[in-house]
C-alpha positions in Angstrom: 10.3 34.2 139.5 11.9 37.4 138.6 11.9 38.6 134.7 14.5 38.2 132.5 15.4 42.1 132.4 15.8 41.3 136.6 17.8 38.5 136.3 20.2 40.2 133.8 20.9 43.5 135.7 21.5 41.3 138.5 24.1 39.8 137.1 25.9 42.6 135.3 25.6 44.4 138.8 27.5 41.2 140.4 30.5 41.1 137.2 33.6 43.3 137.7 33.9 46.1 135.9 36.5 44.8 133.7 34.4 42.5 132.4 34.4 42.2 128.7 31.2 41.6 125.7 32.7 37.7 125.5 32.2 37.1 129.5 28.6 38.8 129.5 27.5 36.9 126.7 29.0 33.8 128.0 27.3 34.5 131.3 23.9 34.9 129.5 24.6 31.8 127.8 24.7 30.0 131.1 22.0 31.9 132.8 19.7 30.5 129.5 20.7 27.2 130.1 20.0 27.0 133.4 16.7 28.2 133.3 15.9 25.9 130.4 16.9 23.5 132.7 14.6 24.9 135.9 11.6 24.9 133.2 12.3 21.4 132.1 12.2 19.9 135.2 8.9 21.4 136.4 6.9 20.3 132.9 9.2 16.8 132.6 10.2 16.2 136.7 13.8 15.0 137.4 15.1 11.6 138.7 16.3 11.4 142.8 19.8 10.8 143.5 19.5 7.3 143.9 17.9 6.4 140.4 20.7 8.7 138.9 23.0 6.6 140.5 21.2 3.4 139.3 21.0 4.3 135.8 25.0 5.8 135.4 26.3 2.7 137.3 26.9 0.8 134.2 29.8 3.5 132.7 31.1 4.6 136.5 31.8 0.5 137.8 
C-alpha cells in the first residue's frame, strides 16, 4: 500500500489543470472514503454477491 502523500500526488497529477480547491477536496473526500472502506473490510470482511443479494431481496422484489 502506498502512503497517503503517494496516493494524493497521484491523483492531483491525473486532475486537469483546470481543476479547482472544491474538486480536489471533493476528490480527497472520496479517496478517504474509499479507503475507509478497503480498511473495513479487511478487520470486519464483506458479504459475497449472493448473500448481498439475499439480504436486499426484501426492498428490490
Amino acid at each position: 500500500m502506498s502512503s497517503p502523500k503517494e496516493e494524493v500526488s497521484s491523483m492531483l497529477e491525473a486532475l486537469s489543470d483546470d481543476v479547482n480547491y472544491e474538486d480536489i477536496q471533493y476528490h480527497l473526500y472520496v479517496l478517504e472514503k474509499i479507503n475507509r472502506g478497503l480498511e473495513r473490510v479487511e478487520v470486519e470482511g464483506a458479504f459475497s454477491n449472493e448473500e448481498a443479494k439475499k439480504r436486499l431481496n426484501k426492498w428490490l422484489a
